[in-house]
N, C-alpha and C positions, 0 to 999 in steps of 0.2 A: 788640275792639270791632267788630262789624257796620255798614257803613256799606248806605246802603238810599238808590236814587232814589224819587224822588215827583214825577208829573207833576200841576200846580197851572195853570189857566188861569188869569191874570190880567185878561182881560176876555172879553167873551160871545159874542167872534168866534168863529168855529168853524175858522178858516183859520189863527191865532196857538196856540201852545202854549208855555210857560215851565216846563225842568225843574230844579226844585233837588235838590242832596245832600242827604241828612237822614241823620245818626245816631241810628238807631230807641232803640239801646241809651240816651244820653246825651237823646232827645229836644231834638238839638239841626237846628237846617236852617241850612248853609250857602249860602244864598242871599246874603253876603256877601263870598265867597271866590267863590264860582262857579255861573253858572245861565246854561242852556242856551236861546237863544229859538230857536222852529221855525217856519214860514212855509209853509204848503201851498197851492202856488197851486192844486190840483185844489179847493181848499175857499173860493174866493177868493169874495166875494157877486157876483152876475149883474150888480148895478146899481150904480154907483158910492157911493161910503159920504163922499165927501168927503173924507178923510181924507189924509196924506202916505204914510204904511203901504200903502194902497192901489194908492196912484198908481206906488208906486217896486216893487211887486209886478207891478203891471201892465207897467210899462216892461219889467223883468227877462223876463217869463212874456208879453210883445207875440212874438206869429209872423210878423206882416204889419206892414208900413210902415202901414199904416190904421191898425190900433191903437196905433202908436208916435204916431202925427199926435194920435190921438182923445185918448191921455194927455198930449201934449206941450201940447194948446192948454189944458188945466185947470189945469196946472205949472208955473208958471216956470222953477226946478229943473230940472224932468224935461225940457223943451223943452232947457235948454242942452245936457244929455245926449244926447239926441236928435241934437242939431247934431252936438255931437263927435262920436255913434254914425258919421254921417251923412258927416262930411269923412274918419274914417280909416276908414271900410269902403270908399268910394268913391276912395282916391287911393290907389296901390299902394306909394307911397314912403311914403304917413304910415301904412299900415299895416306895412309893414316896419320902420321907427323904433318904432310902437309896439310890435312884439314887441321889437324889440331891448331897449326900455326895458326892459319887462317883464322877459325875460328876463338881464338885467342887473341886476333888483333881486331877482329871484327866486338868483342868485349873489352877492350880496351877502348876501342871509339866509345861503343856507349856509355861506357864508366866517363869517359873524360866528357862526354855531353848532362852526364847526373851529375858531374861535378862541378859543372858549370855554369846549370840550372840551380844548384844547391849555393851556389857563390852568390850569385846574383840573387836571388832571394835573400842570404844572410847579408848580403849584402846593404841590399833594401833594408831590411827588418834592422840594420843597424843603425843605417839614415832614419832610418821614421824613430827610434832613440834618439837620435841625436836632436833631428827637428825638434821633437816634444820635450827636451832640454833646455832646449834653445827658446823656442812657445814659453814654456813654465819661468826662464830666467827673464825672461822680456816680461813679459806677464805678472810676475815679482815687481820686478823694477819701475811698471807704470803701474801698479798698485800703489806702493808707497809713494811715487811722483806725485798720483791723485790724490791720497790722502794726505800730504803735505799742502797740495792744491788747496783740499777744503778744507785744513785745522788755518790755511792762512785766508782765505776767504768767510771765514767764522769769526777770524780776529777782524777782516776789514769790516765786515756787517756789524761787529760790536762798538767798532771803532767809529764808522758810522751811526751807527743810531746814540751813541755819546756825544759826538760833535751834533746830532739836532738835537736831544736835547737839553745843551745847552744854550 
């Protein structure tokens, strides 16, 4: 099966783009499972569009304290961003906490990825026990099946060669 992306705009922005999976073969589009949005600030409109999309593109893609200002007074949203931008750039201690933070939860993801990776292995390693318990009981069990088989196919052959001859 070929799977095939397809970039689909969902509205007439030129600065938004929305890609879905699509299996060309199946003609089916994964836009249920998974679809990529993309946000071009080089493609962002000159003049404000009103919109939230806009304003939080701007905040992001602001170079200058002016522009942080010019978007925070149209945003309420974006002005509280603003603030926090504002007190932990500005105090060396809340910006050291906030990397701490950050980087505190940035070691929590990959702890919860090592734990997760370590699951599924002990995981595994407990199935492949279990199977080889299961193999060795079965394995038992048509042992003796067989050797019942041939302690009774030893009696039919003795049984046999008595009835010839007689």
């Amino acid at each position: 099966m070929r799977k095939n992306f397809t970039q689909r705009r969902r509205d007439r922005r030129d600065c938004t783009t929305t890609i879905y999976f699509y299996d060309s073969d199946a003609r089916i589009e994964f836009s249920d499972i998974i679809e990529i949005h993309t946000l071009e600030f080089s493609k962002l409109p000159e003049g404000v569009d009103g919109t939230l999309l806009y304003d939080w593109a701007k905040f992001i893609d602001a170079e200058t304290e002016e522009e942080l200002n010019m978007v925070a007074e149209r945003n309420p949203e974006v002005q509280k961003a603003v603030v926090r931008l504002e007190v932990l750039s500005g105090d060396e201690r809340a910006r050291y906490i906030a990397e701490m933070e950050e980087k505190a939860w940035r070691d929590m993801q990959s702890h919860k990825k090592d734990a997760r990776r370590e699951g599924l292995a002990e995981g595994r390693a407990e199935a492949d026990k279990e199977w080889q318990s299961v193999v060795a009981e079965k394995d038992s069990i048509y042992k003796n099946e067989i050797a019942g088989k041939d302690a009774e196919i030893a009696r039919l052959r003795a049984e046999l060669e008595t009835a010839r001859n007689k």
